[in-house]
N, C-alpha and C positions, 0 to 999 in steps of 0.2 A: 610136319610137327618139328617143331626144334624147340630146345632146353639150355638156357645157357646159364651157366652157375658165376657166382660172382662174391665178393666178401671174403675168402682166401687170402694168409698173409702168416706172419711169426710174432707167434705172443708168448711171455713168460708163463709157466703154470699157475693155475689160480685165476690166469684173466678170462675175457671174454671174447667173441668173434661172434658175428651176426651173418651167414650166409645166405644170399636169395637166387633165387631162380626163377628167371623169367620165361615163360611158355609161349612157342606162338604156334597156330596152325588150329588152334581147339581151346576151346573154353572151359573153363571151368562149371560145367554142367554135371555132367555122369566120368566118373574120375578115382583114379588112385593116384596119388603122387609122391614120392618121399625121397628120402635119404640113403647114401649108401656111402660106403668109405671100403678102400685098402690101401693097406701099411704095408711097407715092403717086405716080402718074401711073407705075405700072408693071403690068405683068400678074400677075396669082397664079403661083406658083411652088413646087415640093415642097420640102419642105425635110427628111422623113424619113418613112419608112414602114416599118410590122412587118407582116408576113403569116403567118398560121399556117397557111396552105397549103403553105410549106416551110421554116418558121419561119425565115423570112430578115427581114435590117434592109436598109435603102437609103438611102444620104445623098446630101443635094447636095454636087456638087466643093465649094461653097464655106462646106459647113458640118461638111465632115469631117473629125474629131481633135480638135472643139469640143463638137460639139452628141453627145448620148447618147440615145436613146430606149428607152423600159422599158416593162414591164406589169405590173401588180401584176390579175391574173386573178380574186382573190378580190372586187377592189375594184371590179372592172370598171373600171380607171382605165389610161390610157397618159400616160404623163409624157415633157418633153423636157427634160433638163440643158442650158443654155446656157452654158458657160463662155468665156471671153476674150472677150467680147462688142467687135463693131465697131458705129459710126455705121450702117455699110451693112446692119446687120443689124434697124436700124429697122423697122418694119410692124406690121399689123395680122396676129396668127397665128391660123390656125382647126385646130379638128379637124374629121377628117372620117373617116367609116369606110364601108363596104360589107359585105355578105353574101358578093358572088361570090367564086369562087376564086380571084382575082386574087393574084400574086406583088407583094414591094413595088417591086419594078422597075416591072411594070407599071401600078403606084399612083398612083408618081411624077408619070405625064408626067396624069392625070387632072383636070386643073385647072376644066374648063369646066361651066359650069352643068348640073346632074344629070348630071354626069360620075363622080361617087361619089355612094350612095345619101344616105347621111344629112352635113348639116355645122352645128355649132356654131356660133356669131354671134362667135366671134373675141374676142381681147383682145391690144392693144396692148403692146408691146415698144417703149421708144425708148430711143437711146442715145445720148449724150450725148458729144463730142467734150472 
């Protein structure tokens, strides 16, 4: 399985970024996939998760009404829309996906090494005050 993230780059605050991740090794059948981010000298953190265990989305408090996560299932690709982008939303973002039947609530809090099966090498978001 590999994850590779792509869409990373420097936008003023207020703008937008559209990050995708393309999956190979496994399809998109039985699935959790999502987002994750950290900021220097902070811990990894979810930032959104899709489950088709009951095909629910999950956002963090402080990225909800902003940030949109999607699948395009033929592509085997999840995407995250960042719109109105803050300074604070800086970091290095990873994908990361799993087999088990994990809901994206319970995706969310999965941060720690081999906490989720597989994870991307990340691509940087900065934003610019």
């Amino acid at each position: 399985v590999q994850l590779v993230e792509s869409g990373g780059g420097l936008v003023q605050a207020g703008g937008s970024l559209r990050l995708s991740c393309a999956a190979s090794g496994f399809t998109f059948d039985d699935y959790v996939i999502g987002w994750f981010r950290q900021a220097p000298g902070k811990e990894r953190e979810g930032v959104s998760c899709i489950s088709s265990r009951d095909n629910s989305t999950y956002y963090a408090h402080s990225v909800k009404g902003r940030f949109t996560i999607s699948t395009d299932n033929a592509r085997n690709t999840v995407f995250l829309q960042m719109n109105h982008l803050k300074p604070e939303d800086t970091a290095v973002y990873y994908c990361a996906a799993d087999l088990r039947a994990l809901t994206s609530a319970q995706a969310m809090g999965r941060t720690g090494p081999g906490a989720l099966g597989y994870w991307g090498r990340g691509t940087q978001v900065t934003v610019s005050s």
